[in-house]
BAGU-760592 format. One record per residue (C-alpha): z, x, y; residue number from 0; residue in one letter. Coordinates in pm, whole numbers, plus 32768, in hexadecimal, padded with zeros to 4 digits. Layout:
N
@zz->Z xx->X yy->Y nr->NUM rest->A $
...
//
This chain:
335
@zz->2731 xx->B5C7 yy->9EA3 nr->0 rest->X $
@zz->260C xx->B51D yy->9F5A nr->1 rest->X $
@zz->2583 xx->B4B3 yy->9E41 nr->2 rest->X $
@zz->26B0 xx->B3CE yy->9DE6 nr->3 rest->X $
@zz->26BA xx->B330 yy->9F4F nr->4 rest->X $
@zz->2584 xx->B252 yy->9F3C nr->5 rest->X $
@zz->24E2 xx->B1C6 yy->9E29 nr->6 rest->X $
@zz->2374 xx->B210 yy->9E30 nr->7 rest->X $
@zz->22A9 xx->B11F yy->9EB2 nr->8 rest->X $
@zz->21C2 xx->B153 yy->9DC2 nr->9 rest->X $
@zz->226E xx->B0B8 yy->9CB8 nr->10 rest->X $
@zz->2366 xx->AFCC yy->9D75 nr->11 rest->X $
@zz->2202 xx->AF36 yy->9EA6 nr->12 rest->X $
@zz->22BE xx->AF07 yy->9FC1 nr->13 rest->X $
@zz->2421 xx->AF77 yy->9F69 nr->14 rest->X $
@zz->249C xx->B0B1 yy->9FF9 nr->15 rest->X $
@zz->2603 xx->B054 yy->9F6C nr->16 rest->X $
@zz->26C5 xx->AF3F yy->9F00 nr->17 rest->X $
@zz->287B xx->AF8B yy->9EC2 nr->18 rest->X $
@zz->2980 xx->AECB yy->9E6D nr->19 rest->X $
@zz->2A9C xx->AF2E yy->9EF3 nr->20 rest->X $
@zz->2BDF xx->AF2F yy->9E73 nr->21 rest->X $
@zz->2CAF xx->AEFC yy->9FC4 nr->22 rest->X $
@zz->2D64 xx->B038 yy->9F47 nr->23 rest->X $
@zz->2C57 xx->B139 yy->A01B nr->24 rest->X $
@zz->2B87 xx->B13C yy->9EDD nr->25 rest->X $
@zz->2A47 xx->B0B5 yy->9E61 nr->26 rest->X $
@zz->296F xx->B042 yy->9D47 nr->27 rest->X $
@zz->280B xx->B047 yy->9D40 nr->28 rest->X $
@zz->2721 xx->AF25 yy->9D01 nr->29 rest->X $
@zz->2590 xx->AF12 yy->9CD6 nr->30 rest->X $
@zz->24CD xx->ADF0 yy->9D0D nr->31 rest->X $
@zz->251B xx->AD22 yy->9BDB nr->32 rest->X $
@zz->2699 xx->AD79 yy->9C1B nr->33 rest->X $
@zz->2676 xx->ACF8 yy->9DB2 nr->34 rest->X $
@zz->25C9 xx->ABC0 yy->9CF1 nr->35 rest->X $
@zz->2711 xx->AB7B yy->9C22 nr->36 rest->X $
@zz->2826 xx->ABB2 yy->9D1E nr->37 rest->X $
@zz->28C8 xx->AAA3 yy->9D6D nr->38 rest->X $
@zz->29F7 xx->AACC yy->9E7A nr->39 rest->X $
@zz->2B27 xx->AABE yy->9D99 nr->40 rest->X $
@zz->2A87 xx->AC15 yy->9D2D nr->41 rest->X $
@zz->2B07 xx->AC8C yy->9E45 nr->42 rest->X $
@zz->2A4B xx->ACFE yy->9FB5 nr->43 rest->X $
@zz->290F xx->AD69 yy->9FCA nr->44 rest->X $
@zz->2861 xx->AE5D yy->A074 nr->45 rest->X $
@zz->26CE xx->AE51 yy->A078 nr->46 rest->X $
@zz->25DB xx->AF3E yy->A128 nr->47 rest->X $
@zz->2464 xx->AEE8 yy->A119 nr->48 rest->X $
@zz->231E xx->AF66 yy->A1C9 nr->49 rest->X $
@zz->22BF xx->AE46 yy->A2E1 nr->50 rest->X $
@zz->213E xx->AE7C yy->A296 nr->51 rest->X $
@zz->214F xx->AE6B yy->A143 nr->52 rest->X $
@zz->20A6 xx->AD28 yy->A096 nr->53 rest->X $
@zz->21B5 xx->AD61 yy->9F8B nr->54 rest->X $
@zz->22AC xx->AD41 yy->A085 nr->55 rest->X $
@zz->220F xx->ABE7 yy->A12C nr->56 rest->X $
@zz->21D6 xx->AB38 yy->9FDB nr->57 rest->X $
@zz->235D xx->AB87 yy->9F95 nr->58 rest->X $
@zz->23E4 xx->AB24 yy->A0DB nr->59 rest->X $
@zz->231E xx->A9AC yy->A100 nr->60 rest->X $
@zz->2326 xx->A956 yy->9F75 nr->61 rest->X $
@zz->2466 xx->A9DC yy->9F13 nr->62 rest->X $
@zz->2564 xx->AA5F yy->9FFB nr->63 rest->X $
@zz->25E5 xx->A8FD yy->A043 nr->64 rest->X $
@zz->25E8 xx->A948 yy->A1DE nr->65 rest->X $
@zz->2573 xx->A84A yy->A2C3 nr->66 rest->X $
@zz->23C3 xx->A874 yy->A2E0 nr->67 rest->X $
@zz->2420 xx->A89E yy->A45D nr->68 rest->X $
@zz->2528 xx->A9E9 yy->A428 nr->69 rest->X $
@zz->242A xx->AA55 yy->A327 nr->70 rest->X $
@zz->22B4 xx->AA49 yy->A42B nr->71 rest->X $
@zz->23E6 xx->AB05 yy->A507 nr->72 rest->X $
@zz->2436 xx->AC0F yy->A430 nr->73 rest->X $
@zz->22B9 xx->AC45 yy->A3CA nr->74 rest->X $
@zz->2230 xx->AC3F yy->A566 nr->75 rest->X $
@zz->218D xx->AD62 yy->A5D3 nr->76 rest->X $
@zz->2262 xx->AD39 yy->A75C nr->77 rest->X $
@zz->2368 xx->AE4E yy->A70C nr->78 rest->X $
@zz->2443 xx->ADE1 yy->A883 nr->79 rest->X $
@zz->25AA xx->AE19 yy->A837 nr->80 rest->X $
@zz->2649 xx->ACAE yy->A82A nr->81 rest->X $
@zz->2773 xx->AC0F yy->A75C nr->82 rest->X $
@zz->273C xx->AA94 yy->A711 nr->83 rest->X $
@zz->2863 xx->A9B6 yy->A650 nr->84 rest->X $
@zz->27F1 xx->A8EB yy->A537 nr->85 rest->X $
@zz->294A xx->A806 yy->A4D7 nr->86 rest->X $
@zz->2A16 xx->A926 yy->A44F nr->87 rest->X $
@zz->2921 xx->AA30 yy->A416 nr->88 rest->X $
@zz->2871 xx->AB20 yy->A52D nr->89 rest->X $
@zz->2710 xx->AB86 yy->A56C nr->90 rest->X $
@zz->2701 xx->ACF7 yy->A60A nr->91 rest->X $
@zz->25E3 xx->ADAD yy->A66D nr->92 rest->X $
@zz->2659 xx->AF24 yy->A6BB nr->93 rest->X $
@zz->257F xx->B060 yy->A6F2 nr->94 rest->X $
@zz->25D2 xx->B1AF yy->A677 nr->95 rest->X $
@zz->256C xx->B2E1 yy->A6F3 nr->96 rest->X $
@zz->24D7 xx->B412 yy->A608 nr->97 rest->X $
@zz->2448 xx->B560 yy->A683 nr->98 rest->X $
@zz->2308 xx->B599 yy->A5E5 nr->99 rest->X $
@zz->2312 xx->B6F5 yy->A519 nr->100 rest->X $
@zz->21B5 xx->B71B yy->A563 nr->101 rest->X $
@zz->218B xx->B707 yy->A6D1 nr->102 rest->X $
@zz->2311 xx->B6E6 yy->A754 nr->103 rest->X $
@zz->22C2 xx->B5C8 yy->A80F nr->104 rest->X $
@zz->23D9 xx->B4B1 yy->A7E8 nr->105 rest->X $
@zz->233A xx->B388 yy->A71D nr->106 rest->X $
@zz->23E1 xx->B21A yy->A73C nr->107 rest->X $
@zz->240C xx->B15D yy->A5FA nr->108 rest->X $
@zz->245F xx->B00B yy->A5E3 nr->109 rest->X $
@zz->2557 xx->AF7B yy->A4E9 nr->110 rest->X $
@zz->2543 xx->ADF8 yy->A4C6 nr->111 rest->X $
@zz->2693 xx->AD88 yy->A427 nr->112 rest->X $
@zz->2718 xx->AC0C yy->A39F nr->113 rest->X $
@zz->2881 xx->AC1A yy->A340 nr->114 rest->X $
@zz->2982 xx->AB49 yy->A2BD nr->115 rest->X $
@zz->2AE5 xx->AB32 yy->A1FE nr->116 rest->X $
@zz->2A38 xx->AB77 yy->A0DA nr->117 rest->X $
@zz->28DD xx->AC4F yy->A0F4 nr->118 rest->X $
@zz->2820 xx->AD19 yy->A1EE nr->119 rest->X $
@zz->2694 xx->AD40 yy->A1DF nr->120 rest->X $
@zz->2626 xx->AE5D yy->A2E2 nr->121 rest->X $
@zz->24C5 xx->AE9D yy->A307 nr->122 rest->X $
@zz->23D7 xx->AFC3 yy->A390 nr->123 rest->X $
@zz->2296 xx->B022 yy->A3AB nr->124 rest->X $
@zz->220D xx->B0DB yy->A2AA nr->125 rest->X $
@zz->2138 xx->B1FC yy->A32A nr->126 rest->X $
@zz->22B5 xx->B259 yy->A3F0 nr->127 rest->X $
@zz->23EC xx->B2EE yy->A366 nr->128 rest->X $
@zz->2544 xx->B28B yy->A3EC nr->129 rest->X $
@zz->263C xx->B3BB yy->A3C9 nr->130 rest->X $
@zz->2778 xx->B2EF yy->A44D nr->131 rest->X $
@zz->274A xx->B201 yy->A2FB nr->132 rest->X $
@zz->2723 xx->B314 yy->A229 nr->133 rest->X $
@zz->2884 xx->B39D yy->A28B nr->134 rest->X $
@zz->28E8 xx->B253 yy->A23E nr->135 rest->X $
@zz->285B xx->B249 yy->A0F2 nr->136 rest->X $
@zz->28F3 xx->B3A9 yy->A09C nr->137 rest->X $
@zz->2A66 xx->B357 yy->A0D9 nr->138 rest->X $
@zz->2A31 xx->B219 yy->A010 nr->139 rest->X $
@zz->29DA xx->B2F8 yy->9F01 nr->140 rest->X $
@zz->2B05 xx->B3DB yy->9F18 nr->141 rest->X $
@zz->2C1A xx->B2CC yy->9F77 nr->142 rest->X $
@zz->2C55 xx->B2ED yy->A0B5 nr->143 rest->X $
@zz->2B5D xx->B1C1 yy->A162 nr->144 rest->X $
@zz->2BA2 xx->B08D yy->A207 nr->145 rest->X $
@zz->2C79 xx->AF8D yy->A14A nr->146 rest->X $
@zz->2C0D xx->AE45 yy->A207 nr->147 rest->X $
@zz->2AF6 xx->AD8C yy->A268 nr->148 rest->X $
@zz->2B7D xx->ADC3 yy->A3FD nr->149 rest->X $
@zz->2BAB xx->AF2B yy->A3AD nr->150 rest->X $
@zz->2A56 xx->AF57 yy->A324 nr->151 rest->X $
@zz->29D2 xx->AEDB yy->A443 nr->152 rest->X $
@zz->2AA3 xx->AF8E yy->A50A nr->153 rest->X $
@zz->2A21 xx->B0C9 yy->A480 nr->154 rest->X $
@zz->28D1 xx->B0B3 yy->A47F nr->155 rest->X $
@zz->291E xx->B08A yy->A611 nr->156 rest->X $
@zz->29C8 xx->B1A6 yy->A630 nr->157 rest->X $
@zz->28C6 xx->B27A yy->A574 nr->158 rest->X $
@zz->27F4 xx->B220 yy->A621 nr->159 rest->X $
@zz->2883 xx->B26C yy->A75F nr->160 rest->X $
@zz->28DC xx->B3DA yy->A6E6 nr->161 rest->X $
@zz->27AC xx->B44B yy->A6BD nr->162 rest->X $
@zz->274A xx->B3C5 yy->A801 nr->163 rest->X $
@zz->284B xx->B4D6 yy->A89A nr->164 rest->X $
@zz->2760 xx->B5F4 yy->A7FA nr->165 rest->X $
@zz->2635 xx->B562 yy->A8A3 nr->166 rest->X $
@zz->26D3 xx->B549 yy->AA01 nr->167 rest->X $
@zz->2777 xx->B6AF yy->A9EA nr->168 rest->X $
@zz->2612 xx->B743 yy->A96A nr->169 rest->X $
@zz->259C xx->B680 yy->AAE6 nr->170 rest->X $
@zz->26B3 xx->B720 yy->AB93 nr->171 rest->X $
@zz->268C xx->B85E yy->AAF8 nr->172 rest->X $
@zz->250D xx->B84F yy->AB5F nr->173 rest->X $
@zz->253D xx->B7BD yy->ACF5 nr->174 rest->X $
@zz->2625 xx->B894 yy->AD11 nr->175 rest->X $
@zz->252F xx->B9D5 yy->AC86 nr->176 rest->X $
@zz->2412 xx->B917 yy->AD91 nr->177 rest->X $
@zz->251E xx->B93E yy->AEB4 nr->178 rest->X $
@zz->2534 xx->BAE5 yy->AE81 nr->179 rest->X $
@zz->23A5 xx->BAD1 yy->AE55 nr->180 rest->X $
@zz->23A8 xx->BA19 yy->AF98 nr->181 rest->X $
@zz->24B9 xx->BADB yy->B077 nr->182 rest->X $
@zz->23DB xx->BC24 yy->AFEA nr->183 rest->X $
@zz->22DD xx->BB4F yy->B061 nr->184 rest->X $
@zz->223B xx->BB9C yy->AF1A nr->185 rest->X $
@zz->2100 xx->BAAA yy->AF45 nr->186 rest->X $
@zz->1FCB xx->BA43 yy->AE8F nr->187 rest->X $
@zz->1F44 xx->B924 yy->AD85 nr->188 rest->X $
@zz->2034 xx->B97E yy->AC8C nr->189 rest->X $
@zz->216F xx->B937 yy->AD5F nr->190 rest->X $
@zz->20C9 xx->B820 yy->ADE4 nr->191 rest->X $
@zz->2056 xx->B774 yy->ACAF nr->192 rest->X $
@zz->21A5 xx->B7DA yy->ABE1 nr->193 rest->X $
@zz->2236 xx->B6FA yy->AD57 nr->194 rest->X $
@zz->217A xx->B5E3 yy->AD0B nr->195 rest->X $
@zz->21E3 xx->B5B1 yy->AB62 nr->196 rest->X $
@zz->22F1 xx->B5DA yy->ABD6 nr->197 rest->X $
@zz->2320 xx->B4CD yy->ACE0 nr->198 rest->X $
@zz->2240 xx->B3D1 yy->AC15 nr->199 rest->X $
@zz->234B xx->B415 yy->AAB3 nr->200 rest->X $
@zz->2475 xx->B3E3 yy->ABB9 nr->201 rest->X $
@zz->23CD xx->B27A yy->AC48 nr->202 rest->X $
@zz->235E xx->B216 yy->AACA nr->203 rest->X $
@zz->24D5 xx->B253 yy->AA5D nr->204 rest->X $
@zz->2563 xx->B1C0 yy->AB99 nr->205 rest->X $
@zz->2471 xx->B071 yy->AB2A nr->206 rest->X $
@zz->2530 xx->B057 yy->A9E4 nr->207 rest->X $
@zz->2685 xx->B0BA yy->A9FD nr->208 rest->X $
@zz->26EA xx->AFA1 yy->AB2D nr->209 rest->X $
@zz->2667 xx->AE69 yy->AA47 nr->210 rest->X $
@zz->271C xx->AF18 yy->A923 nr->211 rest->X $
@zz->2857 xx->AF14 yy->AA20 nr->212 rest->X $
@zz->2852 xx->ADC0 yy->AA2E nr->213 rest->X $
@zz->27EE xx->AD84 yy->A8A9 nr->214 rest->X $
@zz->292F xx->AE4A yy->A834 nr->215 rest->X $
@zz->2A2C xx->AD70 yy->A957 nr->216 rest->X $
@zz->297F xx->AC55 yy->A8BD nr->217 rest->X $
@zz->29E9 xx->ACC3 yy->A752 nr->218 rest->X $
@zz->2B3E xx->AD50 yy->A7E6 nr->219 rest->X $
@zz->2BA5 xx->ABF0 yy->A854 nr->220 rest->X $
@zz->2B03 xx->AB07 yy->A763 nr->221 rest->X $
@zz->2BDD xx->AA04 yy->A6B3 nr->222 rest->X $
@zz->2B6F xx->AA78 yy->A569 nr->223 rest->X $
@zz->2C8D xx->AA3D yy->A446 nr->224 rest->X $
@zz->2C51 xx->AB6A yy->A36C nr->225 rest->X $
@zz->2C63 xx->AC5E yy->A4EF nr->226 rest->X $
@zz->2DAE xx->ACED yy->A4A0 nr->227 rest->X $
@zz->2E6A xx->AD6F yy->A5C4 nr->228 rest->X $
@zz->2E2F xx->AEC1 yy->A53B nr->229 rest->X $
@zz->2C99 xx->AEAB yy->A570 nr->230 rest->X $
@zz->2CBB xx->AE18 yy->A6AE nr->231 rest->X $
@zz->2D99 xx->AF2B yy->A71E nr->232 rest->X $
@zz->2C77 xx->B02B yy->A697 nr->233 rest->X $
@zz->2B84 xx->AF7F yy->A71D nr->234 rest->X $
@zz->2C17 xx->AF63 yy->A887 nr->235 rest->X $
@zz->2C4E xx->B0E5 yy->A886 nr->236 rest->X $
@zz->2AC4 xx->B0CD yy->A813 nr->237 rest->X $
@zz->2A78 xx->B01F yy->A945 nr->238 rest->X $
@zz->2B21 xx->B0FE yy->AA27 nr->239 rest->X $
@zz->2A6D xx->B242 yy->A9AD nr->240 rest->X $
@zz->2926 xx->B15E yy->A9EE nr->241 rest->X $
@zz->29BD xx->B138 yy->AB8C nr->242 rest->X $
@zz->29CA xx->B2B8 yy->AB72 nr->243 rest->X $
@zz->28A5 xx->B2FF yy->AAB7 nr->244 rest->X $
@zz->27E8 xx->B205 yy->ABD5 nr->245 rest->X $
@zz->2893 xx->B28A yy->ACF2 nr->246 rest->X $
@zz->2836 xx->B406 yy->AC69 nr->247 rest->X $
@zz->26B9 xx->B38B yy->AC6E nr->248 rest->X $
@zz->26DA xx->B307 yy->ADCE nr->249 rest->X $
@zz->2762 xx->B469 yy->AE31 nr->250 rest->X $
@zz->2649 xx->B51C yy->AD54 nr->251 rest->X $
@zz->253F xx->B447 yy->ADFB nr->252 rest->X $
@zz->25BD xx->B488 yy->AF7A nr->253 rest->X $
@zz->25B8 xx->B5FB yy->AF01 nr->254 rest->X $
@zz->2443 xx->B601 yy->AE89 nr->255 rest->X $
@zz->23CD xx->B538 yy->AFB1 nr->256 rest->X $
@zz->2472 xx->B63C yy->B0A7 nr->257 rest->X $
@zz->23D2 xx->B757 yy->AFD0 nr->258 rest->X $
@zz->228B xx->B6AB yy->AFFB nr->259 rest->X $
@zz->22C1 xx->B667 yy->B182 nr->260 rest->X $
@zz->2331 xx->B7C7 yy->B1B5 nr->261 rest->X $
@zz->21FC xx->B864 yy->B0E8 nr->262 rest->X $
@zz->211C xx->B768 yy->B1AD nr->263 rest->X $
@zz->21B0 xx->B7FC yy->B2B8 nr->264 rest->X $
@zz->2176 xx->B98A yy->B243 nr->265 rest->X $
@zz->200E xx->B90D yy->B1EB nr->266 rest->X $
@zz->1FD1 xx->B878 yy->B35D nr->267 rest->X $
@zz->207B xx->B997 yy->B425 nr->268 rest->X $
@zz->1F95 xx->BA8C yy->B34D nr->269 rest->X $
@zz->1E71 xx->B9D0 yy->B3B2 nr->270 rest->X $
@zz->1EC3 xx->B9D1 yy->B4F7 nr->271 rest->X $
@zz->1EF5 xx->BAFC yy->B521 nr->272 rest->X $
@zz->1D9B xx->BB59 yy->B492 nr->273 rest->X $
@zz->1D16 xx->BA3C yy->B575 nr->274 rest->X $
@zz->1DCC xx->BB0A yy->B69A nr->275 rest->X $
@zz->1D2D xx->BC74 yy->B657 nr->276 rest->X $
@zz->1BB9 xx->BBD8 yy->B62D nr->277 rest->X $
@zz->1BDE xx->BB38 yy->B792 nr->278 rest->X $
@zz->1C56 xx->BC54 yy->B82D nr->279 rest->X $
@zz->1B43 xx->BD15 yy->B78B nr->280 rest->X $
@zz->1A49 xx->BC29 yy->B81B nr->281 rest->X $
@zz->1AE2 xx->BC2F yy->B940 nr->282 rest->X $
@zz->1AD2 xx->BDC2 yy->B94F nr->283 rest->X $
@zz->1953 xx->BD99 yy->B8E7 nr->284 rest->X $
@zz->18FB xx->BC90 yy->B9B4 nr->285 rest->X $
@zz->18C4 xx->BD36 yy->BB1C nr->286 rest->X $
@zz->17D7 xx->BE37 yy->BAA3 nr->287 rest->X $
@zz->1741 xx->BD5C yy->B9C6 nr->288 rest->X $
@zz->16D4 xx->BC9C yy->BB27 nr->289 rest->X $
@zz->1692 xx->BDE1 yy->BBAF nr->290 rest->X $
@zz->1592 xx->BE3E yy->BAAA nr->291 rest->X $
@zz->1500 xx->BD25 yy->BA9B nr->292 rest->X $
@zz->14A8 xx->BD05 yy->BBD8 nr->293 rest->X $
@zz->1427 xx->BE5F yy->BBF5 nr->294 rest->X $
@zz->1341 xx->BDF1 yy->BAB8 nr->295 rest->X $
@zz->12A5 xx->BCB5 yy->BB54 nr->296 rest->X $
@zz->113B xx->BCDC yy->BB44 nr->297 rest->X $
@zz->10FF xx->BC86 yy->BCCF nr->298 rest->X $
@zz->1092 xx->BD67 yy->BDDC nr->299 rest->X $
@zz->119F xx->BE02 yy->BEE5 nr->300 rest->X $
@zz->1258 xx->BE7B yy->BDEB nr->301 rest->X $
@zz->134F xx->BF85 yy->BEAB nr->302 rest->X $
@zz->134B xx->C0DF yy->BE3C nr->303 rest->X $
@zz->11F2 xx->C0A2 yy->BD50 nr->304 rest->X $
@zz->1154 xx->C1C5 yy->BDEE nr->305 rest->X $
@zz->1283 xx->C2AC yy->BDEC nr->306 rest->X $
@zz->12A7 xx->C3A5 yy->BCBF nr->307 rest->X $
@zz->1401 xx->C3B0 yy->BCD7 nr->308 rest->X $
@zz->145D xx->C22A yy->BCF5 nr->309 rest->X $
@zz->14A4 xx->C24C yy->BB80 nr->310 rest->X $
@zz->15D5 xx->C32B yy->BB7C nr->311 rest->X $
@zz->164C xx->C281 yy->BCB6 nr->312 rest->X $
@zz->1651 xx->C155 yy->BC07 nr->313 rest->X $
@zz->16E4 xx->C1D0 yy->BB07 nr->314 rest->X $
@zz->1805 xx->C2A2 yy->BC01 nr->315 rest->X $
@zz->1823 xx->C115 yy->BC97 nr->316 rest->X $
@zz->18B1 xx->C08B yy->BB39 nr->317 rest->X $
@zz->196C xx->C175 yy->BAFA nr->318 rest->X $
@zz->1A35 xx->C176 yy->BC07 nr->319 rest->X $
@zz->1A3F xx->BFEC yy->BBFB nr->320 rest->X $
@zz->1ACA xx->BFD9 yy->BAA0 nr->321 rest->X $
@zz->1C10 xx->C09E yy->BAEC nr->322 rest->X $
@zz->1C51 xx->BFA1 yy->BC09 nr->323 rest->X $
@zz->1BD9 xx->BE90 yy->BB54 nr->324 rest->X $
@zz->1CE3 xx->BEC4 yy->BA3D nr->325 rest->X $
@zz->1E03 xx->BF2B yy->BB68 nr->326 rest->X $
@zz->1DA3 xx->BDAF yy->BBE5 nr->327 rest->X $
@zz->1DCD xx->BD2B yy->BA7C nr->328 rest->X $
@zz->1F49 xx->BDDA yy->BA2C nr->329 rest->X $
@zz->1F99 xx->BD51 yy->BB7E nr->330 rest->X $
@zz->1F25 xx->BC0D yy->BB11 nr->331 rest->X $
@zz->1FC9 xx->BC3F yy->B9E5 nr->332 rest->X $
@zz->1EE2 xx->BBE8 yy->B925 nr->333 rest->X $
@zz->1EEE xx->BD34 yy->B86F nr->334 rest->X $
//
């Protein structure tokens, strides 16, 4: 099944997929030379290319008939979520988020998009794969995708927002795993590193997702003619899950910074109390460390230098000290 979804881009440079679609749910696909001869009374085209591909450039300023301006836009490396309106068309920069299989760290991808009445041209980076246009593709393929050029659009949103929910319940799952470590006071670099990637995935996707707010309220309410009320509709409940998904990130962030206050916290109150038992045990071997080394100063008048029992009385004298030397500390509480 894979195989069908994207034309190889060794063959088609540039083209992961190119379908004409039949307004029905359907689709029929087109290579390059087929993309070169559609015209829009063929009906509405859908066109998915790799951004950094020079096969992909050469198409879009030579022969895609979009302004030079919307094309340098759709080829720019800055990846910010934005919507700009071009007469009746829309430019929409989105990002998408895919887990990485390798490492299961969340991986933002973004989709550039132009889109009119009659075509869309999405673009993405090559070296990254974009799961929420894949699903896309697939019910294209058995019937059941979107019908209009709103409703496309509409979908790739929410996509792209579902498989932002995995990402943010994975987080969950894991602050939530940190908070047991942490009441077990479970400590160590582990805990504390697994804090950190944590905290600095929650801030990256926290970056995105309020610009992307704003991108799909933008698209929501634009005066676009071929937005049917339908799409709009969608793409307000899309915005909504966004509020959520943002206001869950607020709450996962205020989570992971009380974890790391509270094992800050563990770490300073175990130092402490280390700190605590060496100055009481400097303060237990202090007095007859004055003791003996006054009774070892090389000077004459030394008492007891001539006795051969001075010693053991010395000895007798600390002994007896240290007991109320510690009975002084506890009362001090400082044991």
């Amino acid at each position: 099944m894979r195989a069908n979804t994207e034309i190889q881009t060794g063959i088609q440079p540039g083209l992961r997929f190119a379908a004409l679609l039949d307004r029905n749910g359907g689709c029929r696909d087109l290579d390059w030379d087929g993309v070169r001869a559609w015209r829009p009374a063929d009906g509405f085209l859908w066109i998915h290319l790799e951004r950094d591909d020079p096969a992909t450039a050469l198409w879009l300023r030579n022969e895609s008939d979009v302004d030079p301006l919307v094309a340098l836009a759709l080829l720019a490396e800055d990846s910010r979520p934005r919507v700009e309106d071009v007469d009746d068309a829309l430019l929409v920069v989105l990002r998408g988020v895919n887990v990485d299989d390798a490492s299961g760290e969340p991986e933002l991808v973004p989709i550039h998009i132009w889109a009119d009445s009659q075509r869309v041209i999405s673009l993405r980076d090559k070296a990254h794969q974009l799961n929420a246009l894949r699903s896309i593709r697939l019910a294209l393929l058995t019937g059941k995708g979107p019908r209009t050029p709103g409703g496309l659009v509409a979908q790739i949103a929410e996509r792209i927002v579902e498989h932002l929910e995995i990402v943010l319940d994975t987080l969950e799952d894991r602050v939530g795993t940190l908070e047991e470590e942490c009441l077990e006071e479970i400590d160590g670099p582990a805990v504390r590193g697994r804090l950190a990637q944590t905290r600095r995935q929650t801030v990256k996707l926290r970056r995105y997702l309020g610009p992307q707010r704003d991108a799909l309220y933008r698209i929501q309410h634009d005066d676009a003619s071929w937005l049917s009320d339908e799409a709009r509709l969608r793409l307000r409940e899309v915005t909504d899950k966004v509020i959520r998904h943002i206001e869950d990130l607020d709450a996962l962030r205020d989570r992971a910074t009380i974890l790391h206050e509270d094992l800050s916290s563990q770490i300073s109150e175990r130092i402490a109390s280390t700190s605590n038992r060496l100055t009481a045990v400097a303060a237990l071997l202090l007095p007859p460390s004055l003791v003996a080394g006054l009774l070892g100063a090389n000077v004459g008048g030394v008492p007891g230098s001539n006795d051969p029992f001075a010693f053991w009385e010395v000895c007798l004298i600390i002994a007896l000290m240290l007991p109320a030397l510690w009975l002084l500390l506890r009362r001090m509480r400082w044991l």
